[in-house]
CHARMM internal coordinates of N, CA and C (Angstrom, degrees):
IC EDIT
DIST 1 N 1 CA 1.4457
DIST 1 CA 1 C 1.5331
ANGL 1 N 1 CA 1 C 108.03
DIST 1 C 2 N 1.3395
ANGL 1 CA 1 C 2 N 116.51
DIHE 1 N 1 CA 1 C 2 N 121.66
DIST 2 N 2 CA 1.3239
ANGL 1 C 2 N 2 CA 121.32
DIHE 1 CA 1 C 2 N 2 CA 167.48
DIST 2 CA 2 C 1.4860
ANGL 2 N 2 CA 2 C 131.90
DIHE 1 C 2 N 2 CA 2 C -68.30
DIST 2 C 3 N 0.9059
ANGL 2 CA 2 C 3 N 149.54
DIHE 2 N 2 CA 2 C 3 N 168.29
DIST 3 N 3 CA 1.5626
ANGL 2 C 3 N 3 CA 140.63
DIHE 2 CA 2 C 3 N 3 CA 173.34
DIST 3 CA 3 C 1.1132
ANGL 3 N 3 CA 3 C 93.20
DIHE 2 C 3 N 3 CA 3 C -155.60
DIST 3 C 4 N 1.6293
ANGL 3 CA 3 C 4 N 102.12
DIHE 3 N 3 CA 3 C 4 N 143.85
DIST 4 N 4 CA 1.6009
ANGL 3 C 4 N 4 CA 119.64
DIHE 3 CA 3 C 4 N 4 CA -174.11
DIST 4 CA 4 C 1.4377
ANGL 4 N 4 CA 4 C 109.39
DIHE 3 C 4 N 4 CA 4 C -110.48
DIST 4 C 5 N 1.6558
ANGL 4 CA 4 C 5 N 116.00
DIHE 4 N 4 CA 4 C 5 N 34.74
DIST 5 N 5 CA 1.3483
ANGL 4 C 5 N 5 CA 121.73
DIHE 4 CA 4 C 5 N 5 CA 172.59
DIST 5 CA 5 C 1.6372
ANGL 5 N 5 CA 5 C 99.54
DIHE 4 C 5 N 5 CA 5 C -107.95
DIST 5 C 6 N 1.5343
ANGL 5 CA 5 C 6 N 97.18
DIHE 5 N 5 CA 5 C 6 N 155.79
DIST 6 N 6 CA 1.5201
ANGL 5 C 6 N 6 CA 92.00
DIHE 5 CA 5 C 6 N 6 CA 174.73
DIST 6 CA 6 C 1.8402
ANGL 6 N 6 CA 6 C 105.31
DIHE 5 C 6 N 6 CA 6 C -149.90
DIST 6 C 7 N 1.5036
ANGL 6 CA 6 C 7 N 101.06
DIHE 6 N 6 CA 6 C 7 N 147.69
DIST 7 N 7 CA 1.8780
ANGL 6 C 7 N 7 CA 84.98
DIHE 6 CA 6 C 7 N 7 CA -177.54
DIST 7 CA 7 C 1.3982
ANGL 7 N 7 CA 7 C 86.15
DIHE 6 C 7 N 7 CA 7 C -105.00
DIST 7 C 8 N 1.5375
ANGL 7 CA 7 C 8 N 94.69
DIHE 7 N 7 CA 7 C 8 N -179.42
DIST 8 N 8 CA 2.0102
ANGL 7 C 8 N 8 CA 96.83
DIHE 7 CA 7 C 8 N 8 CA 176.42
DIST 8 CA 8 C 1.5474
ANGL 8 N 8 CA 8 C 74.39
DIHE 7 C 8 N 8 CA 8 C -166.00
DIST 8 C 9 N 1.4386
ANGL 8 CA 8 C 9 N 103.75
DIHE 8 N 8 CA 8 C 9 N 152.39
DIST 9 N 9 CA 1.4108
ANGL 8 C 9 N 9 CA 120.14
DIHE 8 CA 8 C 9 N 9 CA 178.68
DIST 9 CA 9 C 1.7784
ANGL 9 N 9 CA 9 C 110.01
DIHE 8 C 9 N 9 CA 9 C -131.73
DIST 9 C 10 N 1.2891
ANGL 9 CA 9 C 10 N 102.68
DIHE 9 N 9 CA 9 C 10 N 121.57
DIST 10 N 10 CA 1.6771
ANGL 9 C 10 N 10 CA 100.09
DIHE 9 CA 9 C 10 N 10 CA 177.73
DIST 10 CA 10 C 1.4999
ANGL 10 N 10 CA 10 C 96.63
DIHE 9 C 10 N 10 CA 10 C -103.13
DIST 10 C 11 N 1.3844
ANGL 10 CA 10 C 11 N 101.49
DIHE 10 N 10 CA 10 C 11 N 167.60
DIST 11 N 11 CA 1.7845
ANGL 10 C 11 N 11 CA 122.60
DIHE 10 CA 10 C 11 N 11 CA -169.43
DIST 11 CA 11 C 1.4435
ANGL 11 N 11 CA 11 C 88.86
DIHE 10 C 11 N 11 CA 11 C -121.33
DIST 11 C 12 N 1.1475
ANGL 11 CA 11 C 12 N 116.13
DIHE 11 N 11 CA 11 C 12 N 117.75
DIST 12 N 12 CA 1.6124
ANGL 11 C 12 N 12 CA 112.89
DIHE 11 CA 11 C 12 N 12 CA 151.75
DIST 12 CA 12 C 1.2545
ANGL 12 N 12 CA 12 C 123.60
DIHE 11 C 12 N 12 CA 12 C -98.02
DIST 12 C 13 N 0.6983
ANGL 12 CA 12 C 13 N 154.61
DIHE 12 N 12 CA 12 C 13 N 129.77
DIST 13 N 13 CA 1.9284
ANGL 12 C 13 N 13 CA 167.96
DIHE 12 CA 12 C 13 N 13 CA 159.71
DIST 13 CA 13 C 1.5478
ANGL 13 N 13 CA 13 C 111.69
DIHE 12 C 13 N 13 CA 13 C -47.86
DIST 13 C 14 N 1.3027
ANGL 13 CA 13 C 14 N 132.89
DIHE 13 N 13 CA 13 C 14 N 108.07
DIST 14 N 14 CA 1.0982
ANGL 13 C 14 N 14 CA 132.39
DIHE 13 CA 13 C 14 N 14 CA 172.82
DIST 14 CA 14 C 1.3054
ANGL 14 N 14 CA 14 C 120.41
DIHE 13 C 14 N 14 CA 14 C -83.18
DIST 14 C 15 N 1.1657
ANGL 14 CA 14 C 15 N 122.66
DIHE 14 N 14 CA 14 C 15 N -1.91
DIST 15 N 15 CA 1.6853
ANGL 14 C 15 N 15 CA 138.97
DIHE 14 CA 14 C 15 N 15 CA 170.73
DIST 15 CA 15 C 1.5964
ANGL 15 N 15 CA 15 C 117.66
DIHE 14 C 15 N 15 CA 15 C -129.62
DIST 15 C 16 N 1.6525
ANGL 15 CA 15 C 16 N 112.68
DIHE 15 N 15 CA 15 C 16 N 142.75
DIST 16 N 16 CA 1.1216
ANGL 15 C 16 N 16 CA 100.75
DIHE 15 CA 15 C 16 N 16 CA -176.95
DIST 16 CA 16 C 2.0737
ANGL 16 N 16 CA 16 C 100.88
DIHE 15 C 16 N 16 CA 16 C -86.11
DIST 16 C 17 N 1.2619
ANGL 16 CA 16 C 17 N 115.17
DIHE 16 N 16 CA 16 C 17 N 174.98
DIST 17 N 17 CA 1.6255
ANGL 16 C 17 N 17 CA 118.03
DIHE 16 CA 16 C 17 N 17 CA -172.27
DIST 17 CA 17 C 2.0981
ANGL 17 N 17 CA 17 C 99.30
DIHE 16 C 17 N 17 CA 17 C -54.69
DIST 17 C 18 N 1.3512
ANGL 17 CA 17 C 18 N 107.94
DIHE 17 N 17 CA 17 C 18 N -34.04
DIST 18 N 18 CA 1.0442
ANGL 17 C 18 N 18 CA 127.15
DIHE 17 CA 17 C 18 N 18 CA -158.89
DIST 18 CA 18 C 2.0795
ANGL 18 N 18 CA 18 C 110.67
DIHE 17 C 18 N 18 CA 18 C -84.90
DIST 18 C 19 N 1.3698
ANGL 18 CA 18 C 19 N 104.89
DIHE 18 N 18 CA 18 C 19 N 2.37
DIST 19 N 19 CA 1.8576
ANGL 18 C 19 N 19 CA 154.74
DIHE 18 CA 18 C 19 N 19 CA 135.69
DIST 19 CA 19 C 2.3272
ANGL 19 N 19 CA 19 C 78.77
DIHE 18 C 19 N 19 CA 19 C 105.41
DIST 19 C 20 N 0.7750
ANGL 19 CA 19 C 20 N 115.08
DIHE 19 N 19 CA 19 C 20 N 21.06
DIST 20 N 20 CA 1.8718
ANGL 19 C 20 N 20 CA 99.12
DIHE 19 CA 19 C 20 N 20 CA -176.70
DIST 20 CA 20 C 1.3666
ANGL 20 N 20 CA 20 C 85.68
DIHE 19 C 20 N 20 CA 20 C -78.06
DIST 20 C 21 N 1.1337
ANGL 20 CA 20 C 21 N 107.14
DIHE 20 N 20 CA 20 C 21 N 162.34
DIST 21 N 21 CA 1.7357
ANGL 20 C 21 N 21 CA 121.61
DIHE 20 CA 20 C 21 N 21 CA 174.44
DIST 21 CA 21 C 1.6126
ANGL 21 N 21 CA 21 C 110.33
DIHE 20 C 21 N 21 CA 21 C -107.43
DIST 21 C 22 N 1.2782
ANGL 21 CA 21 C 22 N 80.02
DIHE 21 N 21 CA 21 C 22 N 146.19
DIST 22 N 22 CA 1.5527
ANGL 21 C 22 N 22 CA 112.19
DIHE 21 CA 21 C 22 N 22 CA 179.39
DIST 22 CA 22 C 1.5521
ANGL 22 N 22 CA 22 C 118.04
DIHE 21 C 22 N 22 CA 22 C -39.01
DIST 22 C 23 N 1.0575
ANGL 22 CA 22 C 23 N 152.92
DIHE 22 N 22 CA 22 C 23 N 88.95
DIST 23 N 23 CA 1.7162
ANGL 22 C 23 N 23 CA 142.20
DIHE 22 CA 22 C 23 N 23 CA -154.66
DIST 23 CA 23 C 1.9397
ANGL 23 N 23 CA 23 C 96.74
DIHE 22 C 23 N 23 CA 23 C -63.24
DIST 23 C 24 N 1.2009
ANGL 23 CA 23 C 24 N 99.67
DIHE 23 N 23 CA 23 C 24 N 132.81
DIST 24 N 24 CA 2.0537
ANGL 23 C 24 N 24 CA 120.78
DIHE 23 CA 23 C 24 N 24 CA -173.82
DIST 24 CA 24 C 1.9525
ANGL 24 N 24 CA 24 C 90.68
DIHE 23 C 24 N 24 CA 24 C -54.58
DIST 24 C 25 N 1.5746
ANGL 24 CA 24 C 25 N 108.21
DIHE 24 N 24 CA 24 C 25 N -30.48
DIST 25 N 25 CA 1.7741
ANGL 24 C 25 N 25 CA 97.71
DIHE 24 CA 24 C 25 N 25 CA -168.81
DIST 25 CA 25 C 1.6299
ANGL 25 N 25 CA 25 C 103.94
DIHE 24 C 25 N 25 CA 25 C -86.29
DIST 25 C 26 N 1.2215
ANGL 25 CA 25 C 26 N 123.70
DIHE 25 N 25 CA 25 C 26 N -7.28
DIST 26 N 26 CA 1.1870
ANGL 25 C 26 N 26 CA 129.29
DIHE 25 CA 25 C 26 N 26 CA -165.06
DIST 26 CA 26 C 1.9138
ANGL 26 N 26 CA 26 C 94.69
DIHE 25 C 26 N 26 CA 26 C -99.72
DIST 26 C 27 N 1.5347
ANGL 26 CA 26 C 27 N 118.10
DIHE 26 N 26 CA 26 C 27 N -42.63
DIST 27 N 27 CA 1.4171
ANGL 26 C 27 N 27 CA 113.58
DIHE 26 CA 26 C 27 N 27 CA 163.00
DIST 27 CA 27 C 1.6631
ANGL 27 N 27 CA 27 C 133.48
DIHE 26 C 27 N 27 CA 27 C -50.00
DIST 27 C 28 N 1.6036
ANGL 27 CA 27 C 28 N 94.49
DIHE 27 N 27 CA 27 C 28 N -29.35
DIST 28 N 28 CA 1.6194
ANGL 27 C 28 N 28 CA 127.77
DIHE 27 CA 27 C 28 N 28 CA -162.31
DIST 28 CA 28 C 1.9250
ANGL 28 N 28 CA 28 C 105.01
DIHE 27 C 28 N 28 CA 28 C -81.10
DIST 28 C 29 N 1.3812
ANGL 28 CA 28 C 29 N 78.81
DIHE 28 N 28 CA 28 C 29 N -25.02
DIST 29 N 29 CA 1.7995
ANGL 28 C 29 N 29 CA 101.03
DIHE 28 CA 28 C 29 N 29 CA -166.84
DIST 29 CA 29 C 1.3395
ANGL 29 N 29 CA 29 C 110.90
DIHE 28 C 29 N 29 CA 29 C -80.97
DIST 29 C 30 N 1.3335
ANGL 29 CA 29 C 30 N 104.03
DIHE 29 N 29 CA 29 C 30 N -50.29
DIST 30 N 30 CA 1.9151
ANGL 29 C 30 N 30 CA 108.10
DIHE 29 CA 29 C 30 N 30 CA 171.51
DIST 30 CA 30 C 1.1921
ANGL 30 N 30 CA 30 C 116.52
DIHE 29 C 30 N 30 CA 30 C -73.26
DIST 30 C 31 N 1.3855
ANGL 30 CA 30 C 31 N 113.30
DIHE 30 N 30 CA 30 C 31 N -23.95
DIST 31 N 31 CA 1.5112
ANGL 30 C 31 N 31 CA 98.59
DIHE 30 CA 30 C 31 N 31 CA 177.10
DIST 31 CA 31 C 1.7553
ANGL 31 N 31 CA 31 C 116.94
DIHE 30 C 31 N 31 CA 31 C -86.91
DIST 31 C 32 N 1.3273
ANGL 31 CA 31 C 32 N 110.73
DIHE 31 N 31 CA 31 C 32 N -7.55
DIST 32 N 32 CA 1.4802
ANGL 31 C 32 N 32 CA 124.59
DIHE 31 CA 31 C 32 N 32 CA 166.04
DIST 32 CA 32 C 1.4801
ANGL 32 N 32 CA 32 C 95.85
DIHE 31 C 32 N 32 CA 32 C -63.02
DIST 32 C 33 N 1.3027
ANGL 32 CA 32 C 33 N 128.01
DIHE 32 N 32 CA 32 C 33 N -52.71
DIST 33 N 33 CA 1.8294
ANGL 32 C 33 N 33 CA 135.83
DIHE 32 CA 32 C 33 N 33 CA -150.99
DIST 33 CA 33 C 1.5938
ANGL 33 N 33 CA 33 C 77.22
DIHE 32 C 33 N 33 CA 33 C -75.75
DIST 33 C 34 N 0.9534
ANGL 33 CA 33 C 34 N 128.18
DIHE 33 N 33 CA 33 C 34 N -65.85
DIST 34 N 34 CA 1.2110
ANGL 33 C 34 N 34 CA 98.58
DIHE 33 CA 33 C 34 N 34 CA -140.06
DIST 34 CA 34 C 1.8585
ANGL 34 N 34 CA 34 C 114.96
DIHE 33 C 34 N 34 CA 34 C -89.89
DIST 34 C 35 N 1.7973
ANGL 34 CA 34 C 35 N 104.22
DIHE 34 N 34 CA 34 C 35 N 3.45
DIST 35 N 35 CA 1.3961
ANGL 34 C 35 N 35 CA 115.34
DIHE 34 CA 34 C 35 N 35 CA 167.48
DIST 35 CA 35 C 1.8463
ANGL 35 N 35 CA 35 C 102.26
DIHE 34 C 35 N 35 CA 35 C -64.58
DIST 35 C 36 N 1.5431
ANGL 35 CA 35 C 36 N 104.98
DIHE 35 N 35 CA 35 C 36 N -37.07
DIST 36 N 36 CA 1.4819
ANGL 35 C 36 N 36 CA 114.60
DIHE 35 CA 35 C 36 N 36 CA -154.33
DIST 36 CA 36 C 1.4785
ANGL 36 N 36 CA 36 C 87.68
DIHE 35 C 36 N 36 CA 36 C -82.11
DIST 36 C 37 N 1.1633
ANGL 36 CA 36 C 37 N 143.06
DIHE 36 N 36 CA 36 C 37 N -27.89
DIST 37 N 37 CA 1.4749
ANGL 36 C 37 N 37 CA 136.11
DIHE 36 CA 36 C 37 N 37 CA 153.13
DIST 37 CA 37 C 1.3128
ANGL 37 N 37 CA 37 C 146.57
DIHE 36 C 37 N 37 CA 37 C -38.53
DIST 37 C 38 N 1.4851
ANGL 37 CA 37 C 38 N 85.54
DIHE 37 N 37 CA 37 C 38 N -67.36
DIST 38 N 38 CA 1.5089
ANGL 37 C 38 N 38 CA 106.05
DIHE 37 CA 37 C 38 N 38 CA 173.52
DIST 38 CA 38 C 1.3747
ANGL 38 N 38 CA 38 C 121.64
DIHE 37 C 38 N 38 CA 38 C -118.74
DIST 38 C 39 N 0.8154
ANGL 38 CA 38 C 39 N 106.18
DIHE 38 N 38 CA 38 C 39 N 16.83
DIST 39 N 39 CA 1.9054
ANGL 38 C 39 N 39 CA 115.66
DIHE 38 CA 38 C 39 N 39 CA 164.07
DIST 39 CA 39 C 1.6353
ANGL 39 N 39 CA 39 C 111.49
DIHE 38 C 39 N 39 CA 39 C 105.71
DIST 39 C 40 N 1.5640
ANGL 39 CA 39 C 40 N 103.37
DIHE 39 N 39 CA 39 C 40 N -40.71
DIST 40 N 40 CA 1.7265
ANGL 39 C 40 N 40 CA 118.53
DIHE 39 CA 39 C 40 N 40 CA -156.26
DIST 40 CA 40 C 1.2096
ANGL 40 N 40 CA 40 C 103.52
DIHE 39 C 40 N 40 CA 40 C -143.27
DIST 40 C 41 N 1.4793
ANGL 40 CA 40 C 41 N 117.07
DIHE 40 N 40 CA 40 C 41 N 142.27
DIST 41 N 41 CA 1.4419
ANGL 40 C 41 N 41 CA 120.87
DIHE 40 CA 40 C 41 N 41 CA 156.92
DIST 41 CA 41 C 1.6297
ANGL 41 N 41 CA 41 C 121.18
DIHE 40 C 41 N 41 CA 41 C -136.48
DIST 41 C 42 N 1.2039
ANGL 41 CA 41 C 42 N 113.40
DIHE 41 N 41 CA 41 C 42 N 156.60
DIST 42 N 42 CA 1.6909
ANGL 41 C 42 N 42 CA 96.20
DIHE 41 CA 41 C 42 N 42 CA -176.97
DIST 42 CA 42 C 1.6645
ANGL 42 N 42 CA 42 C 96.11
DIHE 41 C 42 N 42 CA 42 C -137.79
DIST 42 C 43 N 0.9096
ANGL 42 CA 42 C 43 N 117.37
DIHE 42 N 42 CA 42 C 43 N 174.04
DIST 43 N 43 CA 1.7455
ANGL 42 C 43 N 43 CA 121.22
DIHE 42 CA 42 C 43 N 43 CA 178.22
DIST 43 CA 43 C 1.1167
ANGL 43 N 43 CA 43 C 124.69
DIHE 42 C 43 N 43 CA 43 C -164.65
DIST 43 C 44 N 1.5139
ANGL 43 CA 43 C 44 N 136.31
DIHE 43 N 43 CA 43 C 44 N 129.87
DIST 44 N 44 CA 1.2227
ANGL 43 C 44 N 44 CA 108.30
DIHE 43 CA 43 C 44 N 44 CA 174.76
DIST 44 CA 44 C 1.9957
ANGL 44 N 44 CA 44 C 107.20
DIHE 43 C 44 N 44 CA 44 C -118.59
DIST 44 C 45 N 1.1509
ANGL 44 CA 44 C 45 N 110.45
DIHE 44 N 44 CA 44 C 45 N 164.42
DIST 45 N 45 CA 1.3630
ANGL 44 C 45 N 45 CA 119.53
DIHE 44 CA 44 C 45 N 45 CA -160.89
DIST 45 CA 45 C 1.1690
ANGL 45 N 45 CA 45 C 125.79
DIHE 44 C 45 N 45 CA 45 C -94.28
DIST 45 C 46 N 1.4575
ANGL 45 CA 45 C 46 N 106.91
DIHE 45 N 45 CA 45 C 46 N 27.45
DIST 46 N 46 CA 1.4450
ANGL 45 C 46 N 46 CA 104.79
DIHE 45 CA 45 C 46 N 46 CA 164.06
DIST 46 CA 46 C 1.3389
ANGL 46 N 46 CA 46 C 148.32
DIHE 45 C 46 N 46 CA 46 C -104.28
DIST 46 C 47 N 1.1142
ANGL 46 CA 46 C 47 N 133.35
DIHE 46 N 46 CA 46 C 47 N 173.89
DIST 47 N 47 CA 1.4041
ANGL 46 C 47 N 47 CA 107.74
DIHE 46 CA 46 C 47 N 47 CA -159.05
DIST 47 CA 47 C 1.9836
ANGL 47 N 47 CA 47 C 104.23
DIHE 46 C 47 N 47 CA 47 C -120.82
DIST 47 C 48 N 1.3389
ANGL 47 CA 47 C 48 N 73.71
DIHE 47 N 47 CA 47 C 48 N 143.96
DIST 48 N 48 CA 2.0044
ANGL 47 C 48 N 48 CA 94.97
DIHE 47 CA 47 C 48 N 48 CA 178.65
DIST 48 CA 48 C 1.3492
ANGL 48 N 48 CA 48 C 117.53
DIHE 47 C 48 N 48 CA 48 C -95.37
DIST 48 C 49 N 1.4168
ANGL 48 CA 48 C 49 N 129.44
DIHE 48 N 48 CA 48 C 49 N 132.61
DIST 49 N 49 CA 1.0999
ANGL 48 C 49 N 49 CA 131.15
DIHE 48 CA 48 C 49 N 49 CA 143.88
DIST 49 CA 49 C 1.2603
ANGL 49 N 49 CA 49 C 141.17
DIHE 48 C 49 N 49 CA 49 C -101.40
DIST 49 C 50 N 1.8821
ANGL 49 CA 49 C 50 N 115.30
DIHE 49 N 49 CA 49 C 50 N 146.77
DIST 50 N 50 CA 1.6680
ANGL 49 C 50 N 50 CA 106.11
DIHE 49 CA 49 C 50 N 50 CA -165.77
DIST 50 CA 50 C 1.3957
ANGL 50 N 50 CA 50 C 105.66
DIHE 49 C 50 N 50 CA 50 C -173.45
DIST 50 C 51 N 1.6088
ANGL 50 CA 50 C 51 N 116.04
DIHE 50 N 50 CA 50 C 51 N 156.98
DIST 51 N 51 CA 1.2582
ANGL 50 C 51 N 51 CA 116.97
DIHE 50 CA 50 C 51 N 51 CA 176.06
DIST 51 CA 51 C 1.2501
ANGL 51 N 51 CA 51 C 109.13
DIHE 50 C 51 N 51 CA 51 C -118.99
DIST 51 C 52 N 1.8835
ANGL 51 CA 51 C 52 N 110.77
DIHE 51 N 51 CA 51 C 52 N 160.98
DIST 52 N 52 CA 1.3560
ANGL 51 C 52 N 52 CA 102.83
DIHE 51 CA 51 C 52 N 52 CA -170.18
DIST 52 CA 52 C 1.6367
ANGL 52 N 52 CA 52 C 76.84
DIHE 51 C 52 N 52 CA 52 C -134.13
DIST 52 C 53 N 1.5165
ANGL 52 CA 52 C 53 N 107.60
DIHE 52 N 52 CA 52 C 53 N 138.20
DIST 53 N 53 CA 1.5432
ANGL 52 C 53 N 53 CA 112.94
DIHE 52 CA 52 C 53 N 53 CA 130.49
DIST 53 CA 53 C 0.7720
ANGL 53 N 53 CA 53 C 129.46
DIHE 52 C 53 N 53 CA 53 C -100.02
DIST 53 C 54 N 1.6123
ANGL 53 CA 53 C 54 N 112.08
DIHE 53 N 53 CA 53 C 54 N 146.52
DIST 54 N 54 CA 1.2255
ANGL 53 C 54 N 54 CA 117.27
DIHE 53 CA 53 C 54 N 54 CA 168.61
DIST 54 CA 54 C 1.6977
ANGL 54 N 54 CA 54 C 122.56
DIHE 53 C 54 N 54 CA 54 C -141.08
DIST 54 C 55 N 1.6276
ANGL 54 CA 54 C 55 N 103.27
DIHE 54 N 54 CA 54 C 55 N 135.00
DIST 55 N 55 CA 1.5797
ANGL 54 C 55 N 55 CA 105.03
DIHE 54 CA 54 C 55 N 55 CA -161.22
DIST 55 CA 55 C 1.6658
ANGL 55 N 55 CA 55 C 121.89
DIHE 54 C 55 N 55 CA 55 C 48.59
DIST 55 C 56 N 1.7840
ANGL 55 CA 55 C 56 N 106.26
DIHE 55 N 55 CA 55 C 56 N 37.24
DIST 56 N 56 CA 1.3992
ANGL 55 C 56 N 56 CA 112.12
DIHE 55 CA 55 C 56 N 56 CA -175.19
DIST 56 CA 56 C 1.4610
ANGL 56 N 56 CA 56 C 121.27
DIHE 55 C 56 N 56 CA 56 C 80.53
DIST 56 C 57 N 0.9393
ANGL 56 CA 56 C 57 N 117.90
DIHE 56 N 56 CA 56 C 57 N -2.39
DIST 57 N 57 CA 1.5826
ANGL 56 C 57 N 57 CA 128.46
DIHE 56 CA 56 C 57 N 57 CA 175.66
DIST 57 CA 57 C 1.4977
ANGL 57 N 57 CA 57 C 101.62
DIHE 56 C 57 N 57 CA 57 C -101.15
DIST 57 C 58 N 1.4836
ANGL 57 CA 57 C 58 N 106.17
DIHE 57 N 57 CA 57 C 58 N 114.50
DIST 58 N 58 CA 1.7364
ANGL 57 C 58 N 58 CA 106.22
DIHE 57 CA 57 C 58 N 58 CA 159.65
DIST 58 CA 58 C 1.8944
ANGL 58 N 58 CA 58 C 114.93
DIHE 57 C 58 N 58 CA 58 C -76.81
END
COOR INIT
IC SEED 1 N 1 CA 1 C
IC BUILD
């Protein structure tokens, strides 16, 4: 049985690479865009940690 629901999960970044943080109205803001999109949004508030390389640079 197919279902024509689908979840999708975005990651937002609370710091820019450059370590300043993300401004709380600028978090507040995408999750408005994407209520005003797709009808609904939900989130929960915790926080992730992780490293990225890139081109050999951590």
């Amino acid at each position: 049985m197919s279902s024509k629901w689908r979840r999708f999960e975005v990651l937002l970044p609370l710091q820019f690479s450059d370590g300043r943080d993300v401004a709380g109205e600028w978090l507040a803001e995408a999750v408005l865009e994407v209520v005003d999109h797709f009808g609904a949004a939900s989130y929960e508030t915790q926080k992730l940690e992780g490293h990225l390389r890139h081109g050999g640079v951590m």
